[in-house]
C-alpha positions, 0 to 999 in steps of 0.5 A: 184900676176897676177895670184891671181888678183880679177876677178868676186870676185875670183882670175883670176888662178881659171878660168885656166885648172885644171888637170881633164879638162886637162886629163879628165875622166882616172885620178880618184878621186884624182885629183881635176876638175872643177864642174860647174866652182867651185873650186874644191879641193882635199886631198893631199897625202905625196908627195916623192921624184922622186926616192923612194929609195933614202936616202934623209934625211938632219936631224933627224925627225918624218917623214924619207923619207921611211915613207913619201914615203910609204904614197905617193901610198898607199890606202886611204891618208896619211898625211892629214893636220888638222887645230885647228878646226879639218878640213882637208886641201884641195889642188887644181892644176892649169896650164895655158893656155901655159901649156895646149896647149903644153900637148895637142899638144905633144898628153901627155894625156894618159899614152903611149904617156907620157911614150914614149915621147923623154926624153929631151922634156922640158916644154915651156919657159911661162909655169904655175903650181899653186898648192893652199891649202884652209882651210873649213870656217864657211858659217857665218864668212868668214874671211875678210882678206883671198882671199876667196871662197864661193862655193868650190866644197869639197869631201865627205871622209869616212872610209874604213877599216883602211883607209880614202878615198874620198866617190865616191858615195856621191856628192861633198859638196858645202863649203866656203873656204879660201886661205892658200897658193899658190906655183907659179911654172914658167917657165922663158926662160932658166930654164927648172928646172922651179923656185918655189916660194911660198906665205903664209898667213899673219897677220894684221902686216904683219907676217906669221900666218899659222905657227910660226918658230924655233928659231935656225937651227935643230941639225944633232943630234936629230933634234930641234931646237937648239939640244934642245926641247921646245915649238916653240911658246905660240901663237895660229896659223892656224896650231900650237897649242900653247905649242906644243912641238918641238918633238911633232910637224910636226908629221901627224896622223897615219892610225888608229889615223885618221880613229878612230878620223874622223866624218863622219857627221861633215867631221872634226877629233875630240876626246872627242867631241874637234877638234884634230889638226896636229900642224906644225912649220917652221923648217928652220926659214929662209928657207935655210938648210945650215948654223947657220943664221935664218933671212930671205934673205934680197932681200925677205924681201925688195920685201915683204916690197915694196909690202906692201906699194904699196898695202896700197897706191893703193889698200888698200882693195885688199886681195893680201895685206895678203900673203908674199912670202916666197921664191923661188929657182931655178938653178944658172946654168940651163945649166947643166940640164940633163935627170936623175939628182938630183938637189941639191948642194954638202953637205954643200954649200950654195946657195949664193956660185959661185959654188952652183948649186941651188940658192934662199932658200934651205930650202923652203917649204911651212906650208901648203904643205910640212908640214911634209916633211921638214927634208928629203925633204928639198926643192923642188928638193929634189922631183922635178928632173929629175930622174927616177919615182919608187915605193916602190920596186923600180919599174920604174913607169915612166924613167927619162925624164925633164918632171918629174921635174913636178909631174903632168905627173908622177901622171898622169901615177901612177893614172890613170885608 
């Protein structure tokens, strides 16, 4: 939690370069960039895989990896994740400074030099990537038990057809917002792969509250919990409606569902006056993807539970205490990285088998960020490899290179101006 530590009441990674300080003016909007040493957010988009044109659906869903990939690139957003008061949820990406000074010093801030960079050029052993999501909160209740920021620069976003897009002539709104999430990717001597864990919001008792989890692993067949549908949970949750229907949840609001029910004025989504929310459950309870267990893994739950009592004991008062990890995964043999690799065990294998490739939870995503994603993109490397980047039509945006297990380089290529 060294990155979240308080520093002048905010947490130290809101001090570290963000993509625009990094890249500057030719990313455009869709990446968030410091404005007066505020936080500054973005919408976040679906994100896919590395090679749009893979079949990497594990179960059946709502979301197949056509569908996700087809929002990724599109015009406007797509997949937008709403809370139960109607308010969309933004997105910030950080890097340290390790980070930073290898883009500037291998001259990758602009599209020619990333395209004709050597393509076993790894990231350095130290390197961060911190991708957070924030939730918009009332100026005059800020919750106490959330790492909170109080003047967050938000985009103003409007209607533009059958799209929503960030309003690039309005002036970013000043907002209070408070910490959903927080991916820490990192970079240990040895895995270039980078390991990916992520952290989560949690309750007075210590329980993940963004989100409940199925009670059973999905069925091959139709996708439920269990093979079976029904409410996930009778309890309300920062992005579960109560009741809702395992068929009807982990779904995101079309196109024109979006457009119709946004309210410009109020920046929330809204029907017959009440707030429409895009309800989320955890699909895989114990984020693995292979086999019947649905318990968390027992070293996550001993360090979660070291950590709570040294927070009580030291630092009682310290927001860090409301967040849990929820897991990590990286590879067991990060020797056998190579340039144009899908990083994924065989079909069936466990992590915890001798001749897993990937280790760590492979059925992680976070409630915040892969919200809609988790039938097809079942982890992190399901989009995070080192293949080719494509489009939709199968054109190669950026060649296969280690640098693509980082989506800044590729967003970078795609977005630019």
């Amino acid at each position: 939690m060294f990155a979240a530590q308080p520093v002048n009441g905010n947490p130290a990674f809101l001090s570290y370069p963000t993509i625009g300080d990094v890249f500057g003016a030719a990313i455009g909007s869709k990446f968030a960039s410091k404005r007066l040493n505020l936080l500054a957010v973005a919408p976040r988009a679906l994100k896919g895989s590395n090679n749009f044109t893979a079949d990497t659906m594990r179960f059946p869903g709502p979301s197949t990896p056509g569908s996700i990939n087809a929002g990724v690139r599109q015009a406007g957003f797509a997949g937008l994740l709403i809370d139960q008061s109607g308010q969309p949820i933004f997105y910030a990406i950080h890097m340290n400074q390790r980070f930073v000074d290898f883009v500037r010093a291998k001259k990758l801030t602009t599209k020619a030099e990333i395209e004709s960079a050597d393509p076993n050029l790894e990231l350095p052993t130290g390197s961060v990537e911190l991708k957070s999501a924030w939730r918009v909160v009332p100026k005059g209740s800020i919750p106490s038990n959330y790492i909170t920021v109080t003047e967050a620069s938000v985009p103003t976003l409007k209607r533009n057809g059958q799209h929503l897009e960030i309003d690039e002539s309005a002036p970013p709104r000043t907002e209070t917002v408070a910490l959903l999430a927080l991916h820490v990717v990192f970079r240990p001597e040895g895995h270039p792969e980078f390991v990916w864990a992520t952290f989560e919001h949690v309750n007075e008792n210590g329980v993940r509250d963004l989100a409940p989890a199925a009670a059973a692993q999905p069925s091959v067949d139709n996708g439920l919990p269990g093979g079976v549908d029904g409410p996930i949970s009778a309890q309300d949750f920062t992005l579960y409606k109560n009741g809702t229907l395992a068929s009807a949840a982990n779904h995101f609001l079309k196109d024109d569902a979006m457009v119709t029910s946004f309210d410009e004025k109020s920046q929330t989504f809204l029907s017959g006056g009440k707030p429409v929310e895009t309800s989320i459950y955890r699909l895989f309870a114990g984020s693995k993807s292979v086999g019947t267990g649905i318990g968390e893994d027992g070293d996550v739950t001993d360090l979660n539970t070291s950590m709570t009592s040294l927070f009580a004991q030291s630092a009682p008062n310290d927001p860090r205490r409301n967040y849990r990890l929820v897991g990590a995964i990286w590879m067991d043999k990060p020797q056998l990285l190579t340039v144009d690799m899908p990083i994924v065990n065989p079909a069936g294998m466990d992590t915890d088998d001798p001749a897993a490739i990937v280790a760590g939870e492979d059925g992680l995503s976070s409630m915040a960020m892969e919200s809609f994603t988790q039938n097809s993109f079942v982890n992190c490397f399901s989009c995070h490899d080192t293949q080719a980047v494509t489009d939709s039509n199968a054109n190669v945006v950026l060649s296969a290179r280690k640098l693509n297990v980082s989506h800044i380089f590729s967003k970078f290529v795609i977005d630019s101006k």
